[in-house]
PLY file of the C-alpha trace (Angstrom):
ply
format ascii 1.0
element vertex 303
property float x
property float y
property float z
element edge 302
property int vertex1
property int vertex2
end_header
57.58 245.76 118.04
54.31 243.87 118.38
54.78 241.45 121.35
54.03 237.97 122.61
51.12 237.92 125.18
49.62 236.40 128.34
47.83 237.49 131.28
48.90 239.07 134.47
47.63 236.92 136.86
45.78 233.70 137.57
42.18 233.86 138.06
39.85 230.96 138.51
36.12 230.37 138.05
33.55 227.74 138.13
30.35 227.00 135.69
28.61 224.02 134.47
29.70 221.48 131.72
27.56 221.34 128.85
27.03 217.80 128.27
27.59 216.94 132.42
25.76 219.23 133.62
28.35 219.18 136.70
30.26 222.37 138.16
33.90 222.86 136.52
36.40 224.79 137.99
38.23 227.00 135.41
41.52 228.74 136.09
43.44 230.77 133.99
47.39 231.17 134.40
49.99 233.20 132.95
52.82 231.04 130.69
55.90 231.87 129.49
56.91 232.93 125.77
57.17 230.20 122.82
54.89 228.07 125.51
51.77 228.56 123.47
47.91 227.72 124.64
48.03 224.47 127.04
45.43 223.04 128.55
45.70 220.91 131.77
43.40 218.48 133.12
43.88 219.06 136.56
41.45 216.30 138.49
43.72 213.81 135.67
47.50 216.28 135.72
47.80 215.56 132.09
48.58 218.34 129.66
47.30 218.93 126.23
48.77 221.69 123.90
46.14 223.30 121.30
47.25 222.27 117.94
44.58 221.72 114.93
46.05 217.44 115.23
44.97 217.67 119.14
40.95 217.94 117.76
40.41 214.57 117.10
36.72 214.89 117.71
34.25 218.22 116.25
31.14 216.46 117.13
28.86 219.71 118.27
32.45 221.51 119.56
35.87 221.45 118.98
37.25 218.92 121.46
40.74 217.96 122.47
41.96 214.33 123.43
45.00 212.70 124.21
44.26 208.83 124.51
41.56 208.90 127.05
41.79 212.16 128.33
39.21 214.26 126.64
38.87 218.65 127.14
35.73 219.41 125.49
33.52 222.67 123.70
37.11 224.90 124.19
36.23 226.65 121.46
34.28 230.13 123.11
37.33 230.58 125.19
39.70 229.90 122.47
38.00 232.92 120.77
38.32 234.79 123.70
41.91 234.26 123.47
42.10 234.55 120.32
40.44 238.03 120.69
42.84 239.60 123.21
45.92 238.39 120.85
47.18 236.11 123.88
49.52 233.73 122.49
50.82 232.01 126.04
48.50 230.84 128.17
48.18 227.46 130.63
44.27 227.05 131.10
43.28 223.93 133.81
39.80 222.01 134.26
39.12 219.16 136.53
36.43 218.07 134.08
36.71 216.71 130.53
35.17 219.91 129.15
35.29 223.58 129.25
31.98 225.15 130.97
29.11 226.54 129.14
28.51 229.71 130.67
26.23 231.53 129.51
27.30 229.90 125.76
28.69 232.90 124.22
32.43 234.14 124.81
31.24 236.89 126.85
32.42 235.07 130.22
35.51 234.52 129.28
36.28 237.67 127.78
35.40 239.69 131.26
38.02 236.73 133.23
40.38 237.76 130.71
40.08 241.75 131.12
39.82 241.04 134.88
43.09 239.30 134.39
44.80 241.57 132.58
47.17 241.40 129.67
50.64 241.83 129.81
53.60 242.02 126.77
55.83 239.60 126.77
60.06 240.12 125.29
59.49 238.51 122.29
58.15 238.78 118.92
54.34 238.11 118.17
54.09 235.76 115.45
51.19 235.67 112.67
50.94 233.26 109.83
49.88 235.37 106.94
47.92 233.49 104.16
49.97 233.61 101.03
47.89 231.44 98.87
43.57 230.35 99.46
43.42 227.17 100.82
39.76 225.66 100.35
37.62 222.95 101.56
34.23 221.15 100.50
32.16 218.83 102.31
29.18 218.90 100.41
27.67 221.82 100.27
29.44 223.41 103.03
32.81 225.28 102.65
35.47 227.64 103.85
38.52 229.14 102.86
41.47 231.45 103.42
42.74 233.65 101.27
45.78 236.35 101.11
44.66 239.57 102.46
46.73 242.28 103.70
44.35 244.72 105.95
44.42 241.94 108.67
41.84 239.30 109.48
38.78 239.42 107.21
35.91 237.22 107.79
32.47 236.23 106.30
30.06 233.43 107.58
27.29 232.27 105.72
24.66 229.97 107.54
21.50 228.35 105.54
18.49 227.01 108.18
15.21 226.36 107.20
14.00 227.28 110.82
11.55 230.16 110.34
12.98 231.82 113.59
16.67 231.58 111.93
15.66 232.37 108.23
13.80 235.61 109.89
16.95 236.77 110.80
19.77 237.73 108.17
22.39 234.84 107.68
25.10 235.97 106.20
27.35 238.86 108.95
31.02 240.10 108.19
33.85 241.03 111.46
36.94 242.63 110.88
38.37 241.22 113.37
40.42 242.75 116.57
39.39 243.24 120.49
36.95 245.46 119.95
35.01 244.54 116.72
34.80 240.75 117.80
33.30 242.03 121.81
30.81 244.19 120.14
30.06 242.10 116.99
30.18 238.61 118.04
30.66 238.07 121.34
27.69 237.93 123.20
26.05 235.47 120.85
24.95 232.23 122.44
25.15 228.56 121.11
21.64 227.73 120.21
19.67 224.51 119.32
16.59 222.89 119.17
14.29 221.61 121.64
13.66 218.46 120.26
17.83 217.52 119.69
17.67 218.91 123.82
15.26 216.58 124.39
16.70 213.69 122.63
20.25 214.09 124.22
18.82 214.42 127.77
17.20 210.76 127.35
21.00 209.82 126.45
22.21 211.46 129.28
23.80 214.16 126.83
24.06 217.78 127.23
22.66 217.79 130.89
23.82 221.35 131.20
22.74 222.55 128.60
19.21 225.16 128.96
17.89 228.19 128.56
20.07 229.64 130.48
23.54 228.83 128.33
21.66 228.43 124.54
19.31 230.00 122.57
16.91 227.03 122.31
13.96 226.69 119.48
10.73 224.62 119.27
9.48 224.05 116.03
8.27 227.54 115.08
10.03 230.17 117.63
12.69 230.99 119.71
12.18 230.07 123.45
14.12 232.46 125.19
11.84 234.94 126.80
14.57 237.76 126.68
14.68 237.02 122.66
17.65 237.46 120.77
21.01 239.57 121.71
21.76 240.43 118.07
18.75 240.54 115.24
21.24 237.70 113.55
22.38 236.09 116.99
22.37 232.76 114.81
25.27 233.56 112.20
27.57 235.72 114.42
27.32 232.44 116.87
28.61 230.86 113.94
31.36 233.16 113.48
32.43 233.10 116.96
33.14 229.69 116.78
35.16 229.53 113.69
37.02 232.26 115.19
37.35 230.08 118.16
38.28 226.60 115.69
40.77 228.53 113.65
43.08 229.91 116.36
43.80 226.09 117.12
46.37 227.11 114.58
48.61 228.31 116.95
49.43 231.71 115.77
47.28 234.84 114.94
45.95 234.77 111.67
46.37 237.08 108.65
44.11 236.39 105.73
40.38 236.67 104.65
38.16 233.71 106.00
35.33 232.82 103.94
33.05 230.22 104.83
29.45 228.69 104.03
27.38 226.49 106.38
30.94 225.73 107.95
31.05 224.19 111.38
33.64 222.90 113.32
35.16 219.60 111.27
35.48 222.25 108.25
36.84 224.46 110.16
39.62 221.98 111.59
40.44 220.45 107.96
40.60 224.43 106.92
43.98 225.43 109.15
45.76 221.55 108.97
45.47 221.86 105.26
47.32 225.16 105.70
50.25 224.00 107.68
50.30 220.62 105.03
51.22 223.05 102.26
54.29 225.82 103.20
53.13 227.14 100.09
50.49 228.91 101.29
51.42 230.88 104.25
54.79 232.71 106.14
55.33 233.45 109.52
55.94 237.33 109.99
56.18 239.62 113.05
55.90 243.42 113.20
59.29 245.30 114.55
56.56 248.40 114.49
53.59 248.07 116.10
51.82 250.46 114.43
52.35 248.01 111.56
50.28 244.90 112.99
47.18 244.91 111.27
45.09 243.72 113.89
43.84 246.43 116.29
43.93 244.77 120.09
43.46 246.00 123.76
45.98 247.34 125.29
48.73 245.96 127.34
51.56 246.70 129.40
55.03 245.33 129.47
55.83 242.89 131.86
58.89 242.80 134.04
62.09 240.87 132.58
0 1
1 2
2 3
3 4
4 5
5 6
6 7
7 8
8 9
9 10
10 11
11 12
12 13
13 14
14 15
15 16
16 17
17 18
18 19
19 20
20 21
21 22
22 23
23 24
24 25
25 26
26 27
27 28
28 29
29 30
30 31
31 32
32 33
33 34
34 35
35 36
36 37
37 38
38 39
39 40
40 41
41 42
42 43
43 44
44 45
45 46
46 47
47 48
48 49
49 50
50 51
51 52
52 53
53 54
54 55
55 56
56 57
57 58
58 59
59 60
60 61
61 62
62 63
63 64
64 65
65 66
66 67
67 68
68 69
69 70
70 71
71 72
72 73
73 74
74 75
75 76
76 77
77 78
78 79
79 80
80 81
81 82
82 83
83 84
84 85
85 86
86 87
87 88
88 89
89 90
90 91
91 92
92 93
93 94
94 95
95 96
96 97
97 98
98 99
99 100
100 101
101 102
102 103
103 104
104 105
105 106
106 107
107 108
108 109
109 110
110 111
111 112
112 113
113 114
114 115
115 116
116 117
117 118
118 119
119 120
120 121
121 122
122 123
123 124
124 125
125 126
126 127
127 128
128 129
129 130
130 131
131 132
132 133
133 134
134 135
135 136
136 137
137 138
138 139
139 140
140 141
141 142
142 143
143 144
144 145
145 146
146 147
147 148
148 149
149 150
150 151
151 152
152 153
153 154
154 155
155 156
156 157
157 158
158 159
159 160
160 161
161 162
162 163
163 164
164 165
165 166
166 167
167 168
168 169
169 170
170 171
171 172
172 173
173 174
174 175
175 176
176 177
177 178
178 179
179 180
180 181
181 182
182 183
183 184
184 185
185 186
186 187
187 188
188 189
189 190
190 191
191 192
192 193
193 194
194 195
195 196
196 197
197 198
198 199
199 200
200 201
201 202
202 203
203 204
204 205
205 206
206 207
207 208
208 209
209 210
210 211
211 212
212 213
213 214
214 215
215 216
216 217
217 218
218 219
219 220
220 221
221 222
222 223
223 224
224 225
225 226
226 227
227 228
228 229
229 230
230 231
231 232
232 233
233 234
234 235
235 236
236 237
237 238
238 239
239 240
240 241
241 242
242 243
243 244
244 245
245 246
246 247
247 248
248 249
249 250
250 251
251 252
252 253
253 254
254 255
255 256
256 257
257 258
258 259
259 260
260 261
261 262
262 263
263 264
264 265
265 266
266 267
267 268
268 269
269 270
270 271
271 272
272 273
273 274
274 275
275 276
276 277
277 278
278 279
279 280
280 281
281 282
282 283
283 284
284 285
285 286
286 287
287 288
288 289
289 290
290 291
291 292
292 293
293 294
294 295
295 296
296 297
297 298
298 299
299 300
300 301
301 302
């Protein structure tokens, strides 16, 4: 059988909010089966479960709120997640955002393989795409469709930028542990030094440098160790919507499409899934050489 998942044990570190530019303490603790992702505000001891209705705001990130408490940019560690199949998991902050790190997922996937991942007695559950589901804002779009190999995506980006149309827009990840580490998880957020400078003067993104973003003037890319992929800029993109779309709650099964999608497309994407019944089912794998998706390995916990 394919199994539910968490992690073996708590572990806890600290980097700097994006948009503060404070320190955040981060800790990561095992929950039990059916409990699902939860975040905690723990400066605030208010809960919020991940659910695509909990984003109420995709301004720059995928951000959750509950009245006036606020968990912000949780979408490179939701990809993390989403990339070691964990499907229970309390995370807490004592700030209204996730940190930046270093603005890829790469942090968070070394705190979760430092953590370790354990199987859980119960069934994993996917939600397989029976039907596509689109959406259009313009000229921006994404989709799911039925696929049965596993999790398909493509990501098309468009930017004028000469630095970004140098590179090649469009990238593909067949998604699992492995594939999304090597293919997409090491590329940073990135942006442009004259929206930095802009949202400095408003007191915005005060964390945010060369240090957690690949930042661009008007003709080049600032960074002075350059890019980490030769199309750092799409597979960014990627990582997020990876990131966006587990809000979901389960694992997906499907092919993801997308053009010049960001995170508001993203969220309309997986609630206009789970408005139609139609067009998915909820499966699990009694054989897990069945399960599609190819991810780290894990040992049993105690029960």
């Amino acid at each position: 059988m394919t199994y539910q998942r968490t992690i073996a044990r708590t572990i806890t570190a600290t980097g700097i909010g994006l948009h503060s530019g404070k320190k955040v303490a981060l800790t990561l603790m095992p929950a039990q089966i059916d409990s699902g992702i939860v975040f905690e505000r723990s400066d605030l001891g208010e809960r919020l479960a991940v659910s695509p209705s909990q984003v109420q705001d995709t301004l720059m990130s995928s951000n959750l709120t509950k009245g006036d408490v606020r968990i912000g940019t949780i979408e490179h560690l939701m990809s993390a997640i989403a990339a070691f199949g964990i499907d229970n998991l309390l995370i807490q902050v004592d700030a209204p955002e996730v940190p930046i790190m270093d603005g890829s997922a790469a942090p968070f996937l070394f705190l979760l393989d430092e953590a370790g991942v354990v199987e859980q007695n119960a069934p994993k559950k996917f939600i397989k795409i029976t039907k596509k589901i689109r959406i259009e804002e313009g000229d921006k779009w994404a989709q799911l469709a039925p696929y049965d190999g596993g999790f398909l995506m493509d990501f098309e980006i468009d930017f004028a930028h000469v630095a970004i149309a140098a590179t090649d827009q469009k990238t593909t990840l067949d998604f699992g542990t492995a594939n999304f580490a090597k293919e997409v998880g090491r590329a940073r957020t990135f942006g442009f030094l004259k929206d930095l400078e802009y949202m400095h003067q408003k007191n915005l993104a005060l964390g945010g440098s060369l240090d957690n973003a690949v930042v661009l003037d008007d003709t080049t890319i600032m960074n002075e160790g350059g890019l980490r992929y030769p199309n750092e800029f799409v597979r960014h993109k990627m990582l997020d919507a990876v990131g966006d779309l587990f809000v979901i709650g389960h694992a997906l099964l499907g092919q993801f499409s997308a053009y010049k999608s960001g995170h508001a497309v993203n969220n309309k994407l997986i609630r206009a899934v789970l408005s139609d019944p139609t067009s998915y089912e909820i499966v699990t794998f009694c054989d897990k050489n069945d399960c599609p998706i190819d991810y780290a390995p894990a040992i049993m916990a105690d029960n």
